[in-house]
N, CA, C and O atoms as CSV, one atom per row, in Angstrom:
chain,resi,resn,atom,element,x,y,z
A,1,UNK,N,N,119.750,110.341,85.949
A,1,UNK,CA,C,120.189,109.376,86.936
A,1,UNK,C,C,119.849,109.889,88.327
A,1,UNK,O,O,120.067,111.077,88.564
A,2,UNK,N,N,119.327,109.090,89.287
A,2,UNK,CA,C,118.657,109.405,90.723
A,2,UNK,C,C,119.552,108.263,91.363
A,2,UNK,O,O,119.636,107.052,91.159
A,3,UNK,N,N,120.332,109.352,92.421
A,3,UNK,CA,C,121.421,108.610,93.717
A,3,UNK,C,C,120.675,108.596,94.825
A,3,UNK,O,O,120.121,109.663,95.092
A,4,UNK,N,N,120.465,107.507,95.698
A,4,UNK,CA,C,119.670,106.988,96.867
A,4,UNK,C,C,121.017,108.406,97.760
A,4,UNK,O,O,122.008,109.006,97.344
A,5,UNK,N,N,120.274,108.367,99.069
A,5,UNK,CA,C,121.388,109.285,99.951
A,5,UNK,C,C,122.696,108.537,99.855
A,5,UNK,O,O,123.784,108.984,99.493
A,6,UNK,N,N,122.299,106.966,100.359
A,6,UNK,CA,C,124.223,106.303,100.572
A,6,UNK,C,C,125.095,106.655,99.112
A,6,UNK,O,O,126.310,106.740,99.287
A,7,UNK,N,N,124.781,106.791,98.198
A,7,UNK,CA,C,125.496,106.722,96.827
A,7,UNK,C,C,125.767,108.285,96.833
A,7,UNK,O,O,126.835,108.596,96.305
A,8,UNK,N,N,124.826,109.561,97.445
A,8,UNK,CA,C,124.797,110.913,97.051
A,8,UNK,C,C,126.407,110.965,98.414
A,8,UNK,O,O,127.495,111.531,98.312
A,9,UNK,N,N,125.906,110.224,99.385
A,9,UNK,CA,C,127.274,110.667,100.397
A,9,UNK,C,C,128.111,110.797,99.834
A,9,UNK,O,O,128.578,111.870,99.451
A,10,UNK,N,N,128.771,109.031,99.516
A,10,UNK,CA,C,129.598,108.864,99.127
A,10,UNK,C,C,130.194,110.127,97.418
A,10,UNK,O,O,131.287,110.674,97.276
A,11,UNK,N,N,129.443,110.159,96.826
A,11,UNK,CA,C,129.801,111.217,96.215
A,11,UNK,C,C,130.353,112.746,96.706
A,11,UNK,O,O,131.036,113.696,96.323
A,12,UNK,N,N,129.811,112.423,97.464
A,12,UNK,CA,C,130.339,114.182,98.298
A,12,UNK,C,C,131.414,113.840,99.054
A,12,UNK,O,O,132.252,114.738,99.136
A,13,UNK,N,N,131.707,112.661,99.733
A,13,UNK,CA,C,132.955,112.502,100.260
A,13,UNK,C,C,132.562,112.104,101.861
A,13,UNK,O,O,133.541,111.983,102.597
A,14,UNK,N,N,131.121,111.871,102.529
A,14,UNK,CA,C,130.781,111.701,103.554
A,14,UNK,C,C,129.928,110.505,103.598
A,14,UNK,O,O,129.468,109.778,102.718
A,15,UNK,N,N,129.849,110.514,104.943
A,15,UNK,CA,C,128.758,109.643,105.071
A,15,UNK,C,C,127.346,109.932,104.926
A,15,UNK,O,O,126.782,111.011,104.743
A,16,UNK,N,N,126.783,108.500,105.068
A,16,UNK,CA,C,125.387,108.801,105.119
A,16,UNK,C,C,124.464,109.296,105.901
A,16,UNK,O,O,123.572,110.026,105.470
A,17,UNK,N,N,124.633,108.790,107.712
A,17,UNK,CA,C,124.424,109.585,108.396
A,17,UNK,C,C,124.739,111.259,108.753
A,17,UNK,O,O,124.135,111.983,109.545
A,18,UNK,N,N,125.848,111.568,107.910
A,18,UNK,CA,C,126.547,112.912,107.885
A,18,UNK,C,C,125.606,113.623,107.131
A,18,UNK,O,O,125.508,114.834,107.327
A,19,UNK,N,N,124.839,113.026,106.234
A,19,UNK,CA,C,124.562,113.594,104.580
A,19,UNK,C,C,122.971,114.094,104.958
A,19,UNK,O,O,122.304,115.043,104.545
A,20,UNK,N,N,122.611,112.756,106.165
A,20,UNK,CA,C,120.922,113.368,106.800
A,20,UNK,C,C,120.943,113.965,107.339
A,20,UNK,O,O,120.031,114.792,107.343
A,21,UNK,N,N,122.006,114.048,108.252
A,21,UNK,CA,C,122.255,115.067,109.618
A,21,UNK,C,C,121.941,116.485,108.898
A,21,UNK,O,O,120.919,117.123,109.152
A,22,UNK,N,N,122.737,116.830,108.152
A,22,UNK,CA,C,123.245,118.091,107.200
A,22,UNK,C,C,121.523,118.395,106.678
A,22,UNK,O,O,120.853,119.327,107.123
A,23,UNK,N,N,121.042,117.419,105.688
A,23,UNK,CA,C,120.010,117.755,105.087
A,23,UNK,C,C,118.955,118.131,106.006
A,23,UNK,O,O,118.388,119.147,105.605
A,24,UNK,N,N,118.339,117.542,107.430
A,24,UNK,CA,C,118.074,117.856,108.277
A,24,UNK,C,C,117.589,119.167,109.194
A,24,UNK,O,O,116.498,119.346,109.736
A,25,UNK,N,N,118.872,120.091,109.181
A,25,UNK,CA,C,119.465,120.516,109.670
A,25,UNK,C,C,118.862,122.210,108.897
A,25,UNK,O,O,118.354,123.244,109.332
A,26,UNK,N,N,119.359,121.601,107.365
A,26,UNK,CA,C,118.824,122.703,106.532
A,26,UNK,C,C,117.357,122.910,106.086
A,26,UNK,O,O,116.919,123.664,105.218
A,27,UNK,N,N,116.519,121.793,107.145
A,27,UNK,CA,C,114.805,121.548,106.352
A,27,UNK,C,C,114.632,120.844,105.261
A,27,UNK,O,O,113.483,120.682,104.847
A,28,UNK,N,N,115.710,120.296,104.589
A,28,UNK,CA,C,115.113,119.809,102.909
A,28,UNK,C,C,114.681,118.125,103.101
A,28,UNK,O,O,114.168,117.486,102.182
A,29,UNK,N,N,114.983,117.542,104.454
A,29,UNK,CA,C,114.279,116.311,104.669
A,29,UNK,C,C,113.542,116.110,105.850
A,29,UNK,O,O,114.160,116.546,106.822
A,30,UNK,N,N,112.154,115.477,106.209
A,30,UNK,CA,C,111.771,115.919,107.395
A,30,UNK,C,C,112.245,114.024,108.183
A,30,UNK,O,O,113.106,113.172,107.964
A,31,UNK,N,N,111.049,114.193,109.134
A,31,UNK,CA,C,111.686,113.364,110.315
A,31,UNK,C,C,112.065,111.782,109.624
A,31,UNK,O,O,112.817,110.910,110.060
A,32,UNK,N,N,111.322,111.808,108.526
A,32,UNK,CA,C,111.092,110.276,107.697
A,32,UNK,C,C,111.920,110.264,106.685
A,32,UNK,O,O,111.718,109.424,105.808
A,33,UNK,N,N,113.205,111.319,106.539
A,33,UNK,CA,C,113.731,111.213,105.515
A,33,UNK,C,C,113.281,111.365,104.289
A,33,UNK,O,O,113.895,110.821,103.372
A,34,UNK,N,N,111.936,112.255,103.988
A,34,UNK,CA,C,111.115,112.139,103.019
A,34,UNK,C,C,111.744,113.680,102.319
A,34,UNK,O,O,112.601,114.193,103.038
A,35,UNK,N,N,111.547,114.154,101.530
A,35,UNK,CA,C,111.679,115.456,100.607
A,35,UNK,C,C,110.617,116.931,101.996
A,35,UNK,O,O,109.406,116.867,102.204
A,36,UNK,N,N,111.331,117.742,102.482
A,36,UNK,CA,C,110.417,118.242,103.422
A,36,UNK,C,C,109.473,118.818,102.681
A,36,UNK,O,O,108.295,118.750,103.032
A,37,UNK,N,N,109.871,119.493,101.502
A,37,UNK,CA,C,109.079,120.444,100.245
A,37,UNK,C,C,108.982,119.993,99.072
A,37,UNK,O,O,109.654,120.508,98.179
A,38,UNK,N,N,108.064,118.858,98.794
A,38,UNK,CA,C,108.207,117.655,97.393
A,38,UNK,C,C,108.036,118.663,96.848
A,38,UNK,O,O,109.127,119.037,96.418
A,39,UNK,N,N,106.916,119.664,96.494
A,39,UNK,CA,C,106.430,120.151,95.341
A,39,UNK,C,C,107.993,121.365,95.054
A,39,UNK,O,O,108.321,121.373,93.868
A,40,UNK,N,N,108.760,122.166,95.849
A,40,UNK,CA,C,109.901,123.466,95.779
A,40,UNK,C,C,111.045,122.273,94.797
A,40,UNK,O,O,111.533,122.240,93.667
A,41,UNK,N,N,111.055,121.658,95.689
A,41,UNK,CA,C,112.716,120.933,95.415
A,41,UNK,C,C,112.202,119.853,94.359
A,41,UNK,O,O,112.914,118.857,94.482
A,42,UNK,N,N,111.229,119.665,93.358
A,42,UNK,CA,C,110.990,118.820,92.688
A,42,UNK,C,C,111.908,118.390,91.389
A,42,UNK,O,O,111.865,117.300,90.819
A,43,UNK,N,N,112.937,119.766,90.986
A,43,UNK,CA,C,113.461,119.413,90.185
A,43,UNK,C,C,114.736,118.496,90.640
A,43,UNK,O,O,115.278,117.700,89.872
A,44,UNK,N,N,115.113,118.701,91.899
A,44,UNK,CA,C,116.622,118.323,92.510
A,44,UNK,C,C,116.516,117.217,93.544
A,44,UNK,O,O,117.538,116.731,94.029
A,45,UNK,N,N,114.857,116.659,94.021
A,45,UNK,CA,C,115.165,115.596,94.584
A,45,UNK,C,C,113.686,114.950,94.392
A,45,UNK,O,O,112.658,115.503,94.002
A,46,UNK,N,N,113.888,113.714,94.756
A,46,UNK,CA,C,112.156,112.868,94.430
A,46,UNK,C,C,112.284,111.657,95.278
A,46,UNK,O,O,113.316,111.246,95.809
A,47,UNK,N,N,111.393,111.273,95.318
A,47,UNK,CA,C,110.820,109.983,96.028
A,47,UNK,C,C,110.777,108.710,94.944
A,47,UNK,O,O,110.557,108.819,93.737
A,48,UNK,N,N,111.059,107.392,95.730
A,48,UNK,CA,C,111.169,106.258,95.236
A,48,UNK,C,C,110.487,105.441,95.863
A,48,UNK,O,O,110.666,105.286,97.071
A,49,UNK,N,N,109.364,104.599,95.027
A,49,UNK,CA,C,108.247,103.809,95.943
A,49,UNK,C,C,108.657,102.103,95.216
A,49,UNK,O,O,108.856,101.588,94.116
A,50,UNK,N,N,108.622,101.822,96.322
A,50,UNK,CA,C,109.251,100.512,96.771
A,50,UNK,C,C,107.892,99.730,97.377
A,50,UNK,O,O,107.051,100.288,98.082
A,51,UNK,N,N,107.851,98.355,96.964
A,51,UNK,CA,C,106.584,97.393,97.167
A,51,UNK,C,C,107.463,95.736,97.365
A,51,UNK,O,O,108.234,95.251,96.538
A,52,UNK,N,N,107.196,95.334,98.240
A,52,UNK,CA,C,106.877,94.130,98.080
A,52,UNK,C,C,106.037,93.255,98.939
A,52,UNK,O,O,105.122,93.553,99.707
A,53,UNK,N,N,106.805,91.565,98.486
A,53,UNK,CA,C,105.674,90.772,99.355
A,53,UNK,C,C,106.308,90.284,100.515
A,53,UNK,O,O,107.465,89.864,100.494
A,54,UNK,N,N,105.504,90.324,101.676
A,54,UNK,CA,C,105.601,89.611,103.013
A,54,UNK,C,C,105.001,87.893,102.906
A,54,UNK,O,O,104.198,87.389,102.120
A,55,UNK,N,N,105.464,87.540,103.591
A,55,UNK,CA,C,104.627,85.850,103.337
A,55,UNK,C,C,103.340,86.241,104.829
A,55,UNK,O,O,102.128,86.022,104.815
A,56,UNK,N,N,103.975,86.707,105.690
A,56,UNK,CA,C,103.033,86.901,106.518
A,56,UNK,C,C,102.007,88.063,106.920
A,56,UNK,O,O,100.960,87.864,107.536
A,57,UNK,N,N,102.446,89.246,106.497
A,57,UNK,CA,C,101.904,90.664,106.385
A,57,UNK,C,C,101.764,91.055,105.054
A,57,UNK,O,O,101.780,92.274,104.888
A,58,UNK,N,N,101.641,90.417,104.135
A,58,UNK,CA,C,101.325,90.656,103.207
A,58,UNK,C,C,101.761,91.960,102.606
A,58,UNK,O,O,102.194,92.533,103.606
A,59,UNK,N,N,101.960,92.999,101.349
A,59,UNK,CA,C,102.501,93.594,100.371
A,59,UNK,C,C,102.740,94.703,101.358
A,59,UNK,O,O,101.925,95.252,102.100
A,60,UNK,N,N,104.149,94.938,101.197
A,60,UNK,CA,C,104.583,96.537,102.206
A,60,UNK,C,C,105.150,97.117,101.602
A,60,UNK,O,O,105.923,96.553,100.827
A,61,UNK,N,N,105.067,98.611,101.634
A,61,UNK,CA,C,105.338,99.496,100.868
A,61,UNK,C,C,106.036,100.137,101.519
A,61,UNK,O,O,105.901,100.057,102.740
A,62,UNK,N,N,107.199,101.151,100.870
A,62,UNK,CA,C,108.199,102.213,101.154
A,62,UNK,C,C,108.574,103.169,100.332
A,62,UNK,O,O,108.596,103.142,99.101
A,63,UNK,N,N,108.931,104.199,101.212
A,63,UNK,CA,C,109.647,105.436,99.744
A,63,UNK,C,C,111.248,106.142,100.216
A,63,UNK,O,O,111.771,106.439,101.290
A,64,UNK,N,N,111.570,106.195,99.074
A,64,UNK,CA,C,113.250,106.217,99.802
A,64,UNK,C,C,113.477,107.805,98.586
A,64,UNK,O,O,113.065,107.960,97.437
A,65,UNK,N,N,114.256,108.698,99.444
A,65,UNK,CA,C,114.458,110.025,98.867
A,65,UNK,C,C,115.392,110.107,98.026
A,65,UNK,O,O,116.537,110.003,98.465
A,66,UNK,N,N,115.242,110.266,96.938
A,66,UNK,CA,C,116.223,109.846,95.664
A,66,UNK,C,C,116.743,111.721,95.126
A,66,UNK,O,O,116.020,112.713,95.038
A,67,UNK,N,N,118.461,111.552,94.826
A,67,UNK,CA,C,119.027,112.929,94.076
A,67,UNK,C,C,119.288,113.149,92.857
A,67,UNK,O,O,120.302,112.711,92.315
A,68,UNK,N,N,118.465,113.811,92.307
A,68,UNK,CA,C,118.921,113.750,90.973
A,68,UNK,C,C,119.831,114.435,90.846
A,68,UNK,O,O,120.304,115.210,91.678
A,69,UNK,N,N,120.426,114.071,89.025
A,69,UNK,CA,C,121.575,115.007,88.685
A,69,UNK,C,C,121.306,116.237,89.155
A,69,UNK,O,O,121.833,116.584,90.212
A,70,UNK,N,N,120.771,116.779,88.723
A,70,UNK,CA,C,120.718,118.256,88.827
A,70,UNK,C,C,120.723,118.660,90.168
A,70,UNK,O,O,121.151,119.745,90.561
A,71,UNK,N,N,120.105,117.525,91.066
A,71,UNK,CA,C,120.171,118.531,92.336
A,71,UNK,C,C,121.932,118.044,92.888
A,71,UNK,O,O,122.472,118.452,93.916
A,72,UNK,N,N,122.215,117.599,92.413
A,72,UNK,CA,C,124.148,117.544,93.124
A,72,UNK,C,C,124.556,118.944,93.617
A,72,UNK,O,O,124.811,119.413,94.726
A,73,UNK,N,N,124.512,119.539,92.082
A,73,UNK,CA,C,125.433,121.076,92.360
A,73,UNK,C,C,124.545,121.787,93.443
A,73,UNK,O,O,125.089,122.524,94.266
A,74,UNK,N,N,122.975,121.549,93.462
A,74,UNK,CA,C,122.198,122.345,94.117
A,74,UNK,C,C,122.099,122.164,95.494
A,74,UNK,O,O,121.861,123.052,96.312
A,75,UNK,N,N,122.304,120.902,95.738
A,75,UNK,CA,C,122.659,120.420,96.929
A,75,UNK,C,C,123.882,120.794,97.859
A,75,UNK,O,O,123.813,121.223,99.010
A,76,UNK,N,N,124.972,120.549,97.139
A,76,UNK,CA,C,126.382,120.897,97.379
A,76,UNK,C,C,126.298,122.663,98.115
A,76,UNK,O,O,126.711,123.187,99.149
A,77,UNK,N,N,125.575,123.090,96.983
A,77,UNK,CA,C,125.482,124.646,97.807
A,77,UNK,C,C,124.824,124.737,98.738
A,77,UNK,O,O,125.278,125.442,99.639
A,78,UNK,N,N,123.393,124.040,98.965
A,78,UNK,CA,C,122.718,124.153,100.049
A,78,UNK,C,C,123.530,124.008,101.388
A,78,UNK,O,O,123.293,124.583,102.451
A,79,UNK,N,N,124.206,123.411,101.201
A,79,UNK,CA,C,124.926,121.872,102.540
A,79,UNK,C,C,126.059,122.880,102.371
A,79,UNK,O,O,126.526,123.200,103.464
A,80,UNK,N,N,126.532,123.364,101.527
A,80,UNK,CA,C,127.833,124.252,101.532
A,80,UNK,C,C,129.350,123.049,101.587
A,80,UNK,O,O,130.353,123.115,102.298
A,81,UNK,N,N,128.933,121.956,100.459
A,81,UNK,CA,C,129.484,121.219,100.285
A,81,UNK,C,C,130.549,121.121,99.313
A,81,UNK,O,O,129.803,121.190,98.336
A,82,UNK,N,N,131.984,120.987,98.678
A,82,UNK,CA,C,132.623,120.774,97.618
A,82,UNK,C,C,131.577,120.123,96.931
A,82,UNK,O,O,130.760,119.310,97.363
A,83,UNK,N,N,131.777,120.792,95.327
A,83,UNK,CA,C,131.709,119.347,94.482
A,83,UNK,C,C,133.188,118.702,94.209
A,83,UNK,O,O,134.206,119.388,94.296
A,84,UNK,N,N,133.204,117.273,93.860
A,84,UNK,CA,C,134.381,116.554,93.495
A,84,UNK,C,C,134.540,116.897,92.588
A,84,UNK,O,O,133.671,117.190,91.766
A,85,UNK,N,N,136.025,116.985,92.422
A,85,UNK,CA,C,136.767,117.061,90.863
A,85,UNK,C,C,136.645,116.175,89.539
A,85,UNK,O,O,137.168,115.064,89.636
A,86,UNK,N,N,136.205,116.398,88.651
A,86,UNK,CA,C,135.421,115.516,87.531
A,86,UNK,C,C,137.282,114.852,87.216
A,86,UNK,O,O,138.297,115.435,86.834
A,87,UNK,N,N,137.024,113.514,87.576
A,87,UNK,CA,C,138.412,112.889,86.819
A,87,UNK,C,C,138.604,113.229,85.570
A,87,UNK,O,O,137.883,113.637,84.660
A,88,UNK,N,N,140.087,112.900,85.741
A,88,UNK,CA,C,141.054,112.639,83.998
A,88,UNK,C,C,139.881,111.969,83.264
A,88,UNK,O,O,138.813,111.605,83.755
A,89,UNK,N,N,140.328,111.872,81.882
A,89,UNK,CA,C,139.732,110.420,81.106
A,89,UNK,C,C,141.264,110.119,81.239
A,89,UNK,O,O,142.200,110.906,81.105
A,90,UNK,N,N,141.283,109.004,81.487
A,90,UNK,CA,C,141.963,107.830,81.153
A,90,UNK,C,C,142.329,107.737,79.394
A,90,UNK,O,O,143.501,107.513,79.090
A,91,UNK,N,N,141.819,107.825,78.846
A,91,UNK,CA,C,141.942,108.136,77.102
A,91,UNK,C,C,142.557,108.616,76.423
A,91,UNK,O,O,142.987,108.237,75.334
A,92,UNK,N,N,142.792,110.192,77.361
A,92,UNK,CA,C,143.650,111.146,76.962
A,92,UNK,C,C,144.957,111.066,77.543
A,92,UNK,O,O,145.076,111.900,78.441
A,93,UNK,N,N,146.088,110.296,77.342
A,93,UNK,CA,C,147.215,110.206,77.508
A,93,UNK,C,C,148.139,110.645,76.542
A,93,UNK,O,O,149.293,110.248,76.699
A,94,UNK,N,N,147.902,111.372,75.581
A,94,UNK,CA,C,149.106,111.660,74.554
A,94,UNK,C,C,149.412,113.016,75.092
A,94,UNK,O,O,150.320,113.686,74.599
């Protein structure tokens, strides 16, 4: 599973602007929000390419920096972030 930044914030407990600032800060995204080191950090973060159609400019393209599982915990340390507490199950009530 790959979390866009707004979904990785909110997982950590911040915002989104908080979450670039931070990443930023530490080199792991450059000015475009892109992966600063695609090929280092390949296991813990990736790119997402995005296409569509314009009626007037015709087909535009984008890439949006996506977190994978694995990079959470890896992240969290980078940023020197908590991870959240894995909830109850709900299930286990006896």
């Amino acid at each position: 599973m790959e979390r866009d930044l707004a979904k990785t914030a909110k997982y950590f407990g911040i915002t989104r602007p908080t979450l670039i600032k931070l990443m930023r800060e530490k080199g792991l995204i450059n000015d475009k929000k892109l992966p600063a080191y695609p090929t280092r950090d390949r296991e813990y973060l990736g790119t997402k390419n995005g296409q569509w159609w314009h009626p007037k400019l015709g087909m535009q393209y984008s890439l949006s920096t996506r977190v994978k599982q694995a990079g959470l915990p890896w992240l969290a340390d980078q940023l020197g972030l908590e991870m959240p507490a894995i909830p109850a199950d709900r299930r286990d009530v006896a």
